[in-house]
RODO-2510 file (C-alpha; in nm, 4 decimals, decimal comma):
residues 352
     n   res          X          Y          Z
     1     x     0,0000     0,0000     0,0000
     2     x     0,1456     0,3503    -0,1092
     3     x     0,1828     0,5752     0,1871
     4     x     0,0234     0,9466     0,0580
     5     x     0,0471     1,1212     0,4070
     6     x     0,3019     1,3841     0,3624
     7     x     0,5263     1,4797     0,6371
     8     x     0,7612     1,7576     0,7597
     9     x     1,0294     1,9364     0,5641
    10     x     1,3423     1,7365     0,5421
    11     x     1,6997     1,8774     0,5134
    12     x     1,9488     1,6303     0,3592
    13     x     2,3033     1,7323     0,4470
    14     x     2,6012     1,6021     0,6242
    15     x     2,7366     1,9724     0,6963
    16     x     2,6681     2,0377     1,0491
    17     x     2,7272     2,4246     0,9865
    18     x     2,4059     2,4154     0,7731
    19     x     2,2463     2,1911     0,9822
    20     x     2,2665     2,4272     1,2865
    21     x     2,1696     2,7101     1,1407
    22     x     1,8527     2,5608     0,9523
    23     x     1,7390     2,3695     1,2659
    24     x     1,7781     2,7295     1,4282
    25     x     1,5282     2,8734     1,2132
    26     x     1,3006     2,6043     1,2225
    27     x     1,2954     2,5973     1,6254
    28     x     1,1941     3,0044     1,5583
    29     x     0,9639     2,9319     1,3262
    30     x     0,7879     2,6666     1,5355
    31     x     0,8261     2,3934     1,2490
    32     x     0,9252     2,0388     1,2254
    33     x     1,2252     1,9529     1,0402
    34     x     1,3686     1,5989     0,9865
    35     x     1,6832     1,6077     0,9050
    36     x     1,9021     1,3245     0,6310
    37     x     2,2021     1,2645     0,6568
    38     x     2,2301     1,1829     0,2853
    39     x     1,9903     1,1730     0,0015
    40     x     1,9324     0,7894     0,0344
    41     x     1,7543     0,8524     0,3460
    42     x     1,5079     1,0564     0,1650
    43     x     1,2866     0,7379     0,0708
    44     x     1,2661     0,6564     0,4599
    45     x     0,9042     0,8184     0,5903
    46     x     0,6291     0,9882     0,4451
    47     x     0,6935     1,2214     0,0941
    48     x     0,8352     1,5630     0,3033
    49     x     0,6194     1,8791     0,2537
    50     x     0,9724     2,0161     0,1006
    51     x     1,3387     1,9388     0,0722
    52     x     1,6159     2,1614     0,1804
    53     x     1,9712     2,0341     0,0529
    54     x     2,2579     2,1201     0,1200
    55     x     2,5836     2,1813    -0,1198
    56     x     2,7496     1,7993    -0,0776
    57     x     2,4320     1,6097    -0,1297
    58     x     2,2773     1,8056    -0,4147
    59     x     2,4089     1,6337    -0,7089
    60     x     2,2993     1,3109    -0,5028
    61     x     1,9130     1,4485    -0,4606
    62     x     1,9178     1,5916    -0,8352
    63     x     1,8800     1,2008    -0,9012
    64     x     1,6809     1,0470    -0,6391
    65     x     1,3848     0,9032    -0,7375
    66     x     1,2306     0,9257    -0,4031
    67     x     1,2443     1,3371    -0,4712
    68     x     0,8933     1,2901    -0,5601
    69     x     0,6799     1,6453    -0,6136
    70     x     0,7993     1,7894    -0,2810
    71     x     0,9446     2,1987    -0,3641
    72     x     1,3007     2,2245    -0,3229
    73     x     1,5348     2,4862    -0,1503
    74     x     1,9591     2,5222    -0,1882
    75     x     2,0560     2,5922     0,1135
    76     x     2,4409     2,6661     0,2298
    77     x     2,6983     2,9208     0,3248
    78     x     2,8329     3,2035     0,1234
    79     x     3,1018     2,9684    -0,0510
    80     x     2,8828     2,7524    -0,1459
    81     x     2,6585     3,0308    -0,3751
    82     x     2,8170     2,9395    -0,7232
    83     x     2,7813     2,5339    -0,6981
    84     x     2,3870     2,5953    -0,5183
    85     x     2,3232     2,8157    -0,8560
    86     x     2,4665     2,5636    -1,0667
    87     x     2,2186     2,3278    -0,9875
    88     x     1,9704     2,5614    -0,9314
    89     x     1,7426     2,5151    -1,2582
    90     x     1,7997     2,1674    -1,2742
    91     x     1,5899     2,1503    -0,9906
    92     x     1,4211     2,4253    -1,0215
    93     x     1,5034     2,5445    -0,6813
    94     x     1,5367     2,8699    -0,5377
    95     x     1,8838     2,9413    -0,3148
    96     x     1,8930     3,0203    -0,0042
    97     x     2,2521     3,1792     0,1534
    98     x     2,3164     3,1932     0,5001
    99     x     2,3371     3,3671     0,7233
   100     x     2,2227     3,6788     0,5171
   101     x     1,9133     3,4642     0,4141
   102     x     1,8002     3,3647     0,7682
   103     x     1,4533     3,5534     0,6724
   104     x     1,4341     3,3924     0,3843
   105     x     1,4502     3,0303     0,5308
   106     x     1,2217     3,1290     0,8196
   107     x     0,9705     3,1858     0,5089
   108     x     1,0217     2,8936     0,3201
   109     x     1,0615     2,6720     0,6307
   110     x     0,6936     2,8377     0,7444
   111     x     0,5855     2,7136     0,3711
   112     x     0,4840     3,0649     0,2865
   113     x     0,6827     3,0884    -0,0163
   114     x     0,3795     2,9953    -0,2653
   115     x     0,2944     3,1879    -0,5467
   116     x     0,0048     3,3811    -0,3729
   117     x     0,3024     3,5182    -0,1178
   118     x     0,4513     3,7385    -0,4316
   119     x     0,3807     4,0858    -0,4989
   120     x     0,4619     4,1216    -0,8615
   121     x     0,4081     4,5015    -0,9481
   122     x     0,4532     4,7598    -1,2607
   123     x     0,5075     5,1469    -1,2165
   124     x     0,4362     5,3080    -1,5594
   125     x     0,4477     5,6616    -1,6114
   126     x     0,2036     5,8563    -1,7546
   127     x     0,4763     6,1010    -1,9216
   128     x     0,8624     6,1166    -1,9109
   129     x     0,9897     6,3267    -1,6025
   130     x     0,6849     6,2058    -1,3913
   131     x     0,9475     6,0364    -1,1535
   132     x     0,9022     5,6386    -1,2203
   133     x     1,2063     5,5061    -1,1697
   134     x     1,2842     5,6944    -0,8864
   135     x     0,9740     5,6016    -0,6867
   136     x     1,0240     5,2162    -0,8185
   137     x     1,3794     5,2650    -0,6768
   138     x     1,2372     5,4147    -0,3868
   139     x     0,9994     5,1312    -0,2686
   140     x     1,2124     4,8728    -0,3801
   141     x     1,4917     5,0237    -0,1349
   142     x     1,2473     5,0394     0,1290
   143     x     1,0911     4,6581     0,1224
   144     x     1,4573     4,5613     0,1414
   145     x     1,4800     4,7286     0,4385
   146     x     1,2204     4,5830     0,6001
   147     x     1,3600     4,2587     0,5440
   148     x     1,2062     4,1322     0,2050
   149     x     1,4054     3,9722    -0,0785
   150     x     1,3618     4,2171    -0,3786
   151     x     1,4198     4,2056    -0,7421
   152     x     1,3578     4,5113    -0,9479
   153     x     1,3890     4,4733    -1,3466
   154     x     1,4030     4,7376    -1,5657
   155     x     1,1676     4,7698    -1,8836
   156     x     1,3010     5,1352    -1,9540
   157     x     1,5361     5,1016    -2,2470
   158     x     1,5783     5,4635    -2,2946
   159     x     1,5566     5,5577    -1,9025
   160     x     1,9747     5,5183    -1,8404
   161     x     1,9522     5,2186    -1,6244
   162     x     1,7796     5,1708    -1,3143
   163     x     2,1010     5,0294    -1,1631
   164     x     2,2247     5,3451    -1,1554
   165     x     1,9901     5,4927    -0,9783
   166     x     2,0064     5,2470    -0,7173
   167     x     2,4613     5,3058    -0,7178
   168     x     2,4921     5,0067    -0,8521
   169     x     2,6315     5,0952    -1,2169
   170     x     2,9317     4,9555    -1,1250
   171     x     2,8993     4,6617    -0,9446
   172     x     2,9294     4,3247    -1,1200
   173     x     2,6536     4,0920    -1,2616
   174     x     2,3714     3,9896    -1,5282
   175     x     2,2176     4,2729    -1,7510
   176     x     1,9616     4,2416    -2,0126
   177     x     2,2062     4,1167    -2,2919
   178     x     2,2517     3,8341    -2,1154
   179     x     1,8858     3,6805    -2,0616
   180     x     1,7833     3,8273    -2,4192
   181     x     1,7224     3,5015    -2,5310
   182     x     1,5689     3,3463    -2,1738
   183     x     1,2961     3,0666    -2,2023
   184     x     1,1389     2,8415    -1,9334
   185     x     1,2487     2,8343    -1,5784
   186     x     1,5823     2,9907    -1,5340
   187     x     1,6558     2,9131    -1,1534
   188     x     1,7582     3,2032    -0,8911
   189     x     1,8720     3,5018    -1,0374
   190     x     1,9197     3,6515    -0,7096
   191     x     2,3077     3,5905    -0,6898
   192     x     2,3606     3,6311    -1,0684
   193     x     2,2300     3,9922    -1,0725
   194     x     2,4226     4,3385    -0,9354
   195     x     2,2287     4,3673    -0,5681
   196     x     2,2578     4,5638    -0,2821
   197     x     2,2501     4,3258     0,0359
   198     x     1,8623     4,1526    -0,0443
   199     x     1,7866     4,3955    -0,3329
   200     x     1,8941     4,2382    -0,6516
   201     x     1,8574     4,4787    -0,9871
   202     x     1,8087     4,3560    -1,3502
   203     x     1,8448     4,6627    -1,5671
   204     x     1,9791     4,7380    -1,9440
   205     x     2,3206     4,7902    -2,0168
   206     x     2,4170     5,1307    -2,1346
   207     x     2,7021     5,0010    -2,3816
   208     x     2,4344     4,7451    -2,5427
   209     x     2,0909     4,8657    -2,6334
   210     x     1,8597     4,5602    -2,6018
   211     x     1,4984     4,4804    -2,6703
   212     x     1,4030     4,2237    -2,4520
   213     x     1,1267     3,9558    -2,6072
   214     x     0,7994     3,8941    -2,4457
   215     x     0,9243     3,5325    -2,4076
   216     x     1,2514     3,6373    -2,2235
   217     x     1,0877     3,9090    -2,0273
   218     x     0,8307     3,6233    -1,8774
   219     x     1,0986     3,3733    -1,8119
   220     x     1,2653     3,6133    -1,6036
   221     x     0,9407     3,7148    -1,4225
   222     x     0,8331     3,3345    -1,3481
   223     x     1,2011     3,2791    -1,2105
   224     x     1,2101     3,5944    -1,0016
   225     x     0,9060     3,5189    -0,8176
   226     x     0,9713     3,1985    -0,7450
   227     x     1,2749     3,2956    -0,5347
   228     x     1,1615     3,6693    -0,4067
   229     x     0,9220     3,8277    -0,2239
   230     x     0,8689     4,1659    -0,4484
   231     x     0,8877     4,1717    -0,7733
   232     x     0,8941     4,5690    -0,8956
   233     x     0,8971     4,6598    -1,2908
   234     x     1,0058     4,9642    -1,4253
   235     x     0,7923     5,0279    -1,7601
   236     x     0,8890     5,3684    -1,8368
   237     x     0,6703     5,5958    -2,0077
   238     x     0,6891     5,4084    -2,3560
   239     x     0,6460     5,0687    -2,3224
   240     x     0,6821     4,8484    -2,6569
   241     x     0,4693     4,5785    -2,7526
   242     x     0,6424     4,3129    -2,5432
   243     x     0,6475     4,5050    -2,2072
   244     x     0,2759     4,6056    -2,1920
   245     x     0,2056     4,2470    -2,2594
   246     x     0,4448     4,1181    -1,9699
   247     x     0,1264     4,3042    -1,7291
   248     x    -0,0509     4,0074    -1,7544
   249     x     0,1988     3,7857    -1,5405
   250     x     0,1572     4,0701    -1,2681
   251     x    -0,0561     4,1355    -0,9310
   252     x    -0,0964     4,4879    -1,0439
   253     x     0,0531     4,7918    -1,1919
   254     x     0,0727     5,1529    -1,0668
   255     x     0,0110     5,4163    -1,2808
   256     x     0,2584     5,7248    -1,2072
   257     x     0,0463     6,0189    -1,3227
   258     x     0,1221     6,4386    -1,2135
   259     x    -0,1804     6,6307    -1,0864
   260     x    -0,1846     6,8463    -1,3987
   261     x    -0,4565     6,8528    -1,6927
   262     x    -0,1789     6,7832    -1,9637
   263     x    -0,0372     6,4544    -1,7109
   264     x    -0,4184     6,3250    -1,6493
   265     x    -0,4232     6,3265    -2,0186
   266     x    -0,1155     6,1586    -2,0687
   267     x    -0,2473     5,9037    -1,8235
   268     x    -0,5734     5,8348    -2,0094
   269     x    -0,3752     5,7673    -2,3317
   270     x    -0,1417     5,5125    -2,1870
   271     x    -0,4290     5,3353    -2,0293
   272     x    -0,6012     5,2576    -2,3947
   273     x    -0,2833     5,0220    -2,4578
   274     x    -0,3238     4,8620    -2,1142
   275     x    -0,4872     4,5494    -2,1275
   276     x    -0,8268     4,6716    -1,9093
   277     x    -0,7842     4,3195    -1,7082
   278     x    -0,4674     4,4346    -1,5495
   279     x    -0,5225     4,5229    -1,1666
   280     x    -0,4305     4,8940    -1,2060
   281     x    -0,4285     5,1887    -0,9660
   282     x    -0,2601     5,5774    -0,9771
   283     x    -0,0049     5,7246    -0,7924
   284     x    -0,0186     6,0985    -0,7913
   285     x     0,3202     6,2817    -0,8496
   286     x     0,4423     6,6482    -0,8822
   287     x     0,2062     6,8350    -0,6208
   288     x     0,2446     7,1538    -0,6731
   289     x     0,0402     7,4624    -0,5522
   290     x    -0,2957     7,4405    -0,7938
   291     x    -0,2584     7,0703    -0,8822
   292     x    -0,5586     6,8747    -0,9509
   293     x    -0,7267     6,6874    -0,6683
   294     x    -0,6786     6,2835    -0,6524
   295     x    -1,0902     6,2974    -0,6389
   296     x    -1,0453     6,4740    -0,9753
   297     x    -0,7626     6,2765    -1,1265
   298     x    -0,9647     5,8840    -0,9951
   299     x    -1,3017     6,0588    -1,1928
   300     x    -1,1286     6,1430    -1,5027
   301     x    -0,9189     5,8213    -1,5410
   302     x    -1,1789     5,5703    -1,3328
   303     x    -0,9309     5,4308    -1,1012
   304     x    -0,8239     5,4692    -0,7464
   305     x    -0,5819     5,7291    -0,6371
   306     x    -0,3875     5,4988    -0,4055
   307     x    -0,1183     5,7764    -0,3070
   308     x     0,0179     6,1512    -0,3454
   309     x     0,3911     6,1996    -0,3900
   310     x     0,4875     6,5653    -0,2352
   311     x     0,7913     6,6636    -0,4064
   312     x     1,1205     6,6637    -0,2450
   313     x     1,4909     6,8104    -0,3120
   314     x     1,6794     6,5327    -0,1117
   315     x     1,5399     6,3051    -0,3817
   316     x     1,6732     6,4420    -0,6859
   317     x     2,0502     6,5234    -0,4677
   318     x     2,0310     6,1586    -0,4138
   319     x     2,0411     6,0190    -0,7765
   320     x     2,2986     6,3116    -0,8474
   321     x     2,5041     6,1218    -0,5687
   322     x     2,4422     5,7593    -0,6777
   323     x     2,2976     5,6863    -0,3500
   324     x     1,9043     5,4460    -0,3346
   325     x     1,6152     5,6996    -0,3569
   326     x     1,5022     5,8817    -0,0603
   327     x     1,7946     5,8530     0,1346
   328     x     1,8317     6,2036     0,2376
   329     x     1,4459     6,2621     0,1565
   330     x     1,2566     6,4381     0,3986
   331     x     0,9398     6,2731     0,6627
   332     x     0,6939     6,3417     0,4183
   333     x     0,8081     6,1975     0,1543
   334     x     0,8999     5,9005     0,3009
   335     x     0,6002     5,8384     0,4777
   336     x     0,4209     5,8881     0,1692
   337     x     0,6616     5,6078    -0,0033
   338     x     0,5824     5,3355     0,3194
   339     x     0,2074     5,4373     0,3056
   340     x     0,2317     5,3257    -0,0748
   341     x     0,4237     5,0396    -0,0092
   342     x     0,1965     4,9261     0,2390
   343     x    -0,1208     4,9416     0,0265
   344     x     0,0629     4,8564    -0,3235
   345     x     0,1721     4,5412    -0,1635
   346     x    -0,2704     4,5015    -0,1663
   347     x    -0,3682     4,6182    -0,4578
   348     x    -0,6195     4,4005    -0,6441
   349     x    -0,8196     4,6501    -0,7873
   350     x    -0,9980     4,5366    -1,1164
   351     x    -1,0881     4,7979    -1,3759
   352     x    -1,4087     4,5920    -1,4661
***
């Protein structure tokens, strides 16, 4: 008789560094881990709700037939990252370093690391100069700092790269030219990508103007949320063909629009080339003295004003410096970033 009860999470690894640490987080978490020594002692018990493996039995587990349908996790130290990522699409299996990625393993131990715990969301501006880059820098900063694992990918050709933005324009790792031809499941991109501690950045590379496909642009998106917990796009003002279509595969998309007659224009022209089943709310920029109202701006375009941006000079001395957005920002314009953060993180709205 075929035993279908499924039991705890199992970690298969012989290093008791790894062990340690994972049983640590699992004691924290309140979860029940059984731990292998090897990946021949998988088959002993019921299937595991998932696998964690460490770096010397991965190659092992990559074969076992008693892997079953269980999700997997790498787990290991920091010298261990490049032989975890090796194997990391085989198995389609995201990594998990320690200790940096304590949180991380907490999650996955907690099995909250489904699809439904992703926020996958677009910022598209509703003109140039309407600040959409900065304010997808900006929250992507800020969820890093509250202790999520962020990617941010940037669909802005012609915006100069996100990465610098963020000061990282220098630091080494994976641009656009290099997943132009992605397809399918491409593992965790996390430690492949230029990153600031848990906030890894995708952008375009300024010496090679690419157009990412529709088909490469999804197979990063499926990869990245299988292995983070935000997911931010940058869309630009001018999305092409391919980028308005990768929408679909999002929870929502934020519209960045100034309080202006000529910007809530702007905005209702870019939302006749959104597909109207995309989730989609508006994020008021540029207030100025004399702005329209966000009661006027949701009438006009038929969506929810889910935040006002005040403008601020520490911003715009920030990017001049290379340093994340907002750094030397003042209260109100942070608060007004974590207010949006909160509620973007929610947004579901349908546009009927």
């Amino acid at each position: 008789m075929v035993n279908t009860s499924v039991g705890p999470a199992v970690l298969v690894t012989g290093v008791e560094e790894i062990r340690q640490r994972v049983l640590a987080a699992a004691a924290a978490a309140a979860v029940e881990v059984r731990v292998a020594g090897d990946a021949g002692e998988l088959a002993a018990g019921p299937e595991p709700r998932s696998v964690f493996v460490g770096p010397d039995q991965v190659a092992l587990v990559a074969r076992s037939p008693a892997l079953g349908r269980a999700p997997v996790q790498l787990v290991g130290m920091a010298t261990d990252r490049d032989r975890l990522c090796e194997w990391s699409a085989a198995l389609g299996a995201a990594v998990i370093v320690l200790p940096d990625g304590v949180r991380w393993l907490a999650h996955a131990l907690a099995g909250d690391r489904g699809r439904s715990a992703v926020s996958v969301l677009g910022l598209l501006g509703a003109a140039g100069g309407v600040g959409t880059s900065t304010l997808t820098g900006a929250l992507a900063h800020l969820a890093a700092q509250r202790g999520l694992r962020v990617a941010v990918v940037d669909l802005d050709p012609r915006g100069g790269g996100i990465d610098v933005l963020l000061g990282l324009a220098d630091r080494p790792g994976w641009r656009w030219p290099n997943l132009i031809d992605a397809d399918g499941f491409l593992g965790d991109l996390h430690g492949h990508l230029p990153r600031l501690d848990d906030l890894a950045v995708l952008s375009h590379d300024r010496t090679e103007l690419v157009a990412p496909t529709a088909t490469a642009i999804l197979a990063v998106l499926r990869s990245l949320e299988r292995s983070h917990e935000v997911v931010l796009l940058d869309l630009g003002s001018r999305p092409g063909v391919a980028e308005l279509g990768s929408l679909r595969a999002m929870d929502g998309a934020l519209l960045v629009c100034p309080g202006d007659v000529r910007g809530v224009a702007g905005a209702a022209q870019q939302l006749r080339s959104v597909d109207p089943h995309v989730p989609l709310a508006v994020i008021q920029s540029r207030i100025r003295p004399g702005a329209l109202g966000p009661d006027h701006i949701s009438r006009a375009l038929g969506l929810p004003v889910v935040a006002t941006i005040p403008p601020d000079r520490g911003v715009a001395a920030d990017a001049e410096r290379g340093d994340p957005p907002g750094r030397t920002a003042g209260k109100a314009w942070r608060r007004a970033c974590a207010a949006l953060l909160d509620s973007a993180l929610e947004v579901r709205h349908d546009r009927g």
